[in-house]
N, C-alpha and C positions, 0 to 999 in steps of 0.2 A: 504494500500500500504506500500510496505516496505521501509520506507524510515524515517529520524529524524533529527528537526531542534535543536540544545543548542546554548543557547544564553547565553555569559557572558559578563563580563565590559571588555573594556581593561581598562588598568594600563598606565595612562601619567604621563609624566614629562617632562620638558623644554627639553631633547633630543628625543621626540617620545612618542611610546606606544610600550608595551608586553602584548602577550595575550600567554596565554596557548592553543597550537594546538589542543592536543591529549596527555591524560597521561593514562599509562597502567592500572590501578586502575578502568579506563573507558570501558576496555578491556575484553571482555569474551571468556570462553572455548580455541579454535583456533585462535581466532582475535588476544593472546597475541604473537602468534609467530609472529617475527617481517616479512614485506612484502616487501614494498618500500614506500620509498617517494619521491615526484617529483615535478615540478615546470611549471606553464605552461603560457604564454605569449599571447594576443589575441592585436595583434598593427592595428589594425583597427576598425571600427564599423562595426556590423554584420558578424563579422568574428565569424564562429560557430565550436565549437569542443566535441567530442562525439558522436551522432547519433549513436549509439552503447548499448547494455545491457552483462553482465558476468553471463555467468551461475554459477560460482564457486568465487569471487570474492567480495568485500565489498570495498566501497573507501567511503573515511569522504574528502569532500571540504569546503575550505574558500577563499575566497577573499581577497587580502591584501590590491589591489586597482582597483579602478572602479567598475562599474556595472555590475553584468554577471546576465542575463535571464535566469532559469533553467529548461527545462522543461522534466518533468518523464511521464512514461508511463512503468505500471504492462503490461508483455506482454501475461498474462495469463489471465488479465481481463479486459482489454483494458483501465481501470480508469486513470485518466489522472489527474496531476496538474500543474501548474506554477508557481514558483517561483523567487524572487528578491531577491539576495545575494548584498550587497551594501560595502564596501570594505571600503566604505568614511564614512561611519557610527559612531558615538559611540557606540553604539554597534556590540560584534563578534557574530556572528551568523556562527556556522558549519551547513554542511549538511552530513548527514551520509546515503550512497544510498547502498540496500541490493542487494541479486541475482537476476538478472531478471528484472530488473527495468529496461526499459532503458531510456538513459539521454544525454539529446543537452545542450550546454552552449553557450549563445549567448552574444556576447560584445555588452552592450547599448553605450560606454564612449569610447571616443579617444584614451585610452588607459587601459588594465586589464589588472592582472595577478592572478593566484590563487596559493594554494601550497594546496597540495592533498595526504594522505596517502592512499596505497590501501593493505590491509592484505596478499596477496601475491604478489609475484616479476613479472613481465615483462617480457615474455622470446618469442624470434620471433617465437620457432618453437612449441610452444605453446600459442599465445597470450590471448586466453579466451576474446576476444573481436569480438562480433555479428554485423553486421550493423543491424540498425536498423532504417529508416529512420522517423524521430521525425521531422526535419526541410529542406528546401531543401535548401540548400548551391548554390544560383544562382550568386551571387556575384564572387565567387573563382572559380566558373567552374567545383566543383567538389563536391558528395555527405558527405564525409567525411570532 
């Protein structure tokens, strides 16, 4: 499945920690042209974001805090895994999700948020975003 965890230290010191997101060095072919990066908020438990795959698209997430359940699905071979991004952690762990994957984020923790590059931009009249139902959102009333 197309998909990759890197795990490194953060950097503390009596004001916090830094961690290195993403540096272009990391970056191949097309990926170095810059995409967006963006920022995304889940203020409840079980509040799920995703259920969606890119045919054309590549996004690296992290967790800065809380818990987020991830779970992918290759929609070409139907293989399937789950993972735990933990935000409260020592250590960072990215997830880097390729084309075609598709991927639900689910809040375990009273509150997460994550910050997510994705190698191309955002645009409504093109979004390149599939539904793809991975988990079903009964809580919010709505698939998405």
């Amino acid at each position: 499945m197309n998909y990759e965890l890197k795990y490194s230290t953060k950097r503390r010191d009596p004001r916090g920690f830094l961690v290195d997101f993403l540096k272009a060095d990391e970056l191949k072919g097309d990926d170095k042209k810059f995409g967006q990066i963006y920022f995304i908020t889940f203020e409840k438990p079980g509040a799920i974001r995703g259920n969606h795959y890119h045919k054309t698209k590549k996004e690296w997430f992290v967790v800065g805090q809380g818990k987020l359940m991830i779970i992918l699905e290759d929609i070409k071979t139907k293989e399937r895994e789950s993972i735990i991004l933990d935000g409260d952690d020592d250590k960072y762990v990215r997830l880097s999700v390729g084309e075609n994957i598709a991927h639900a984020l689910i809040n375990l923790t009273p509150f997460a948020y994550a910050v997510n590059y994705c190698n191309k931009p955002y645009h409504d009249d093109n979004p390149d975003s599939i539904f793809y139902e991975l988990v079903k959102d009964i809580k919010n009333g709505s698939k998405k």
